[in-house]
C-alpha positions as CSV (number, residue, x, y, z in Angstrom):
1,X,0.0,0.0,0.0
2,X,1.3,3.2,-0.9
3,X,2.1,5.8,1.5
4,X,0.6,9.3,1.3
5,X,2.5,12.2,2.6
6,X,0.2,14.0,5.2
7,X,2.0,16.8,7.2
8,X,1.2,19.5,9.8
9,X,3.4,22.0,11.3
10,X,2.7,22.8,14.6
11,X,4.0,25.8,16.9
12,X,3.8,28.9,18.6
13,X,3.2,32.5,16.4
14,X,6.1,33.6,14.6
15,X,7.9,30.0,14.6
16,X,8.8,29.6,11.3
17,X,5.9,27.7,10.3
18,X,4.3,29.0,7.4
19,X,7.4,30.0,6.0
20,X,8.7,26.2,6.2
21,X,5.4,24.9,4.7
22,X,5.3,26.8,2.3
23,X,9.1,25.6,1.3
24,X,7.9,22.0,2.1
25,X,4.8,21.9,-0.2
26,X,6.5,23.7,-3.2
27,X,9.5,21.0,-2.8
28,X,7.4,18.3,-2.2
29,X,5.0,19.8,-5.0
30,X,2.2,19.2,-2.6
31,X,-1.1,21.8,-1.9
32,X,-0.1,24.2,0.8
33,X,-3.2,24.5,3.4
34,X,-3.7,26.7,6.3
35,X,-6.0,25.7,8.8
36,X,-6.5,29.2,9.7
37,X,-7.9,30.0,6.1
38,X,-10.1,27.0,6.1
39,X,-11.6,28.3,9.4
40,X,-11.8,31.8,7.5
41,X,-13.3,30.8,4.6
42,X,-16.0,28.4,6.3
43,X,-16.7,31.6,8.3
44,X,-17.4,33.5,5.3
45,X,-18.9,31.4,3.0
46,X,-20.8,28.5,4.8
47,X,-23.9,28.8,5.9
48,X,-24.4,25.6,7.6
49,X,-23.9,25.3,11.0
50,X,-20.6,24.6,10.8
51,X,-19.9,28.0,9.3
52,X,-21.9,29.1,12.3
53,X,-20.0,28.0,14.6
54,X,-16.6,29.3,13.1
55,X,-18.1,32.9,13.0
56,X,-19.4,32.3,16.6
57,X,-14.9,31.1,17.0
58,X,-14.0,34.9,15.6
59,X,-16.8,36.8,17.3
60,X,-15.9,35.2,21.1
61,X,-12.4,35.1,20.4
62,X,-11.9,31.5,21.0
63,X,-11.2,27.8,19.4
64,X,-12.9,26.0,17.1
65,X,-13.4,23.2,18.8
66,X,-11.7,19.9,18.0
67,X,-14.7,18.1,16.4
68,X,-15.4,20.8,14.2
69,X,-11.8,21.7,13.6
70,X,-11.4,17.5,11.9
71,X,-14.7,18.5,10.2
72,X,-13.4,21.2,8.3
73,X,-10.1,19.1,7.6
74,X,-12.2,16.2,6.7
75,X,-13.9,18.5,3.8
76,X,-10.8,20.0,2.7
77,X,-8.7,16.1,2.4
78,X,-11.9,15.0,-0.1
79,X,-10.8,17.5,-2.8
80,X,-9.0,16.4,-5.9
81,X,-5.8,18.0,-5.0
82,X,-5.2,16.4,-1.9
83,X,-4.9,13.1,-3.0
84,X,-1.2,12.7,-3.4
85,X,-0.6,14.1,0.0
86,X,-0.6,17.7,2.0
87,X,1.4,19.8,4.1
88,X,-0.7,21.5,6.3
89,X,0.2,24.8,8.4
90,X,-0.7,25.0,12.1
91,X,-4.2,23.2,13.6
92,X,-4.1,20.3,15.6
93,X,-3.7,21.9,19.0
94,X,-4.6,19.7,21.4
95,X,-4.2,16.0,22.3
96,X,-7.8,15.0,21.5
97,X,-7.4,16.5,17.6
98,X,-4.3,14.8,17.0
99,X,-5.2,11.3,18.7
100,X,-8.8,11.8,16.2
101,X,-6.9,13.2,13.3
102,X,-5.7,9.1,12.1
103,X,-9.9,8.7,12.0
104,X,-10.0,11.6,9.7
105,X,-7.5,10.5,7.6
């Protein structure tokens, strides 16, 4: 079974981390994501209740949380350009994303 490249980079603001995913995904000629976008966009342009509950996120200047966070991942990995792999910038925060994120994939 082939192995498909699937990688986050995690850190603190101003760590370097959109800087070296950006590098990674152009070498690796992989799509670029950032979580934070995603979150954006379903914000703006959703108007489920998922795209609810990110504009609720910006206006109480909180998380998404972790559920919801896969969710939007989940959506993102089912597009055509994610099928050879991703390198994704920043979003899996907590223990309970990361230990779910293997489902999601």
């Amino acid at each position: 079974m082939e192995r498909i490249p699937f990688v986050s980079l995690v850190g603190s603001e101003g760590s370097g981390k959109t800087t070296q995913a950006k590098i990674l995904a152009e070498r690796l000629n992989l799509p670029y994501i950032c979580t934070g976008d995603m979150i954006r966009d379903a914000a703006k342009n959703d108007p489920s209740e998922l795209g609810q509950a990110c504009r609720d996120m910006f206006e109480r200047h909180n998380y998404l949380p972790g559920p919801l966070l896969l969710k939007i991942v989940e959506n993102r990995l089912k597009r055509e350009d994610t099928k050879n792999g991703v390198v994704f910038d920043g979003g899996f925060r907590t223990q309970e994303e990361t230990e779910n994120l293997a489902n999601t994939l």
